[in-house]
C-alpha positions as CSV (number, residue, x, y, z in Angstrom):
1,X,88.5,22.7,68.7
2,X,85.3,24.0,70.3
3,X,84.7,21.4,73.6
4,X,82.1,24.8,74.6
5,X,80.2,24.8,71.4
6,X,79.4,20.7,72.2
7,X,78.5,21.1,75.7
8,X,76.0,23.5,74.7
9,X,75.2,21.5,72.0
10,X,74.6,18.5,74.7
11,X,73.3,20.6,76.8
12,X,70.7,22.6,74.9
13,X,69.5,18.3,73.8
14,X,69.3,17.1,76.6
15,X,66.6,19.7,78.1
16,X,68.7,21.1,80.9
17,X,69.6,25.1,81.3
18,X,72.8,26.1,82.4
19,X,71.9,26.2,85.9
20,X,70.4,23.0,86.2
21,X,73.7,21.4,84.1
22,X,75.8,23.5,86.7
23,X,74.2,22.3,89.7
24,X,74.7,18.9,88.5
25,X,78.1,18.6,88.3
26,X,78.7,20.9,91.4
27,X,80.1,24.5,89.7
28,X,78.3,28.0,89.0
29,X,76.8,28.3,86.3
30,X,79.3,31.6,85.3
31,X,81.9,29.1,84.6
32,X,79.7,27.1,82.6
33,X,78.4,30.0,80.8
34,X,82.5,31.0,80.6
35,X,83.1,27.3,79.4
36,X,80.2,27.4,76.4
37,X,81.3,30.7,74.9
38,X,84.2,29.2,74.8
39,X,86.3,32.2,77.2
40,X,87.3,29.4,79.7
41,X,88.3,25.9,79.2
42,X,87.1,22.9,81.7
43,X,88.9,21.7,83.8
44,X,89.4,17.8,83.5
45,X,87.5,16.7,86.6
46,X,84.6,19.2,85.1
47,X,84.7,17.9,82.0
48,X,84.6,14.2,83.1
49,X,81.6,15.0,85.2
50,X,79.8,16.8,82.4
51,X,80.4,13.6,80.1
52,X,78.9,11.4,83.1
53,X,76.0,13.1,83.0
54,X,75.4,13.1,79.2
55,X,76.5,9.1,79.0
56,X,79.8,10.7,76.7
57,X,83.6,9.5,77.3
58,X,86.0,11.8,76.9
59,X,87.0,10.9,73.7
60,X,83.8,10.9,72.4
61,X,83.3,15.2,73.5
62,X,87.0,15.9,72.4
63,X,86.4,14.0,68.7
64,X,83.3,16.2,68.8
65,X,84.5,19.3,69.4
66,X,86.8,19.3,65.9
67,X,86.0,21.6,63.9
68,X,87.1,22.3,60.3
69,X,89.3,25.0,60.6
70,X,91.6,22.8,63.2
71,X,92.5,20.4,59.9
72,X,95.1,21.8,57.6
73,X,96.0,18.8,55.2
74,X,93.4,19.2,52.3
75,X,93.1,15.3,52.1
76,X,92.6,15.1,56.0
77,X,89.9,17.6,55.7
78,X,88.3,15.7,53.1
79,X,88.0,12.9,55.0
80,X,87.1,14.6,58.2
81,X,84.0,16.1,56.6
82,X,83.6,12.6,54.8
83,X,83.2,10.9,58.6
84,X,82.0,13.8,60.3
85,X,78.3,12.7,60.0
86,X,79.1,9.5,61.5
87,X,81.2,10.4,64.6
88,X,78.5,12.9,65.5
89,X,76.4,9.7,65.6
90,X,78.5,7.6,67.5
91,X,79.6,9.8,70.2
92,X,76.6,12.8,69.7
């Protein structure tokens, strides 16, 4: 699970740098740089501010930051990558 990787991602999308993203939702842009090379996890209030501000619930960022690797079960993993395309869709 990589909840960094899709901030960036959302981030890097939506136009903003990390200082602009950071001032924001009120915290320095280290922790956010911390939080999207994936050294430092958010906190929850952080991360429900971040998913304000890019129109996400927090469902929606946590479904998107599965990756591959976090699915064991072959048959799971099939049908991860099967719906994968679609989630990112959804929620991206």
């Amino acid at each position: 699970m990589n909840i960094g990787r899709v901030i960036k991602g959302l981030r890097i999308e939506s136009g903003l740098t990390q200082i602009e993203l950071a001032g924001k939702i009120g915290m320095a842009q280290t922790s956010l740089s911390q939080i999207e090379s994936g050294h430092k996890k958010p906190h929850e209030r952080n991360l429900k501010l971040i998913c304000k501000s890019f129109g996400i619930s927090l469902a929606g960022i946590y479904i998107l930051s599965i990756e591959e690797s976090d699915i064991h079960d072959k048959n799971k993993k099939e049908l991860y990558l099967l719906i994968k395309p679609t989630l990112a869709k959804i929620f991206g």
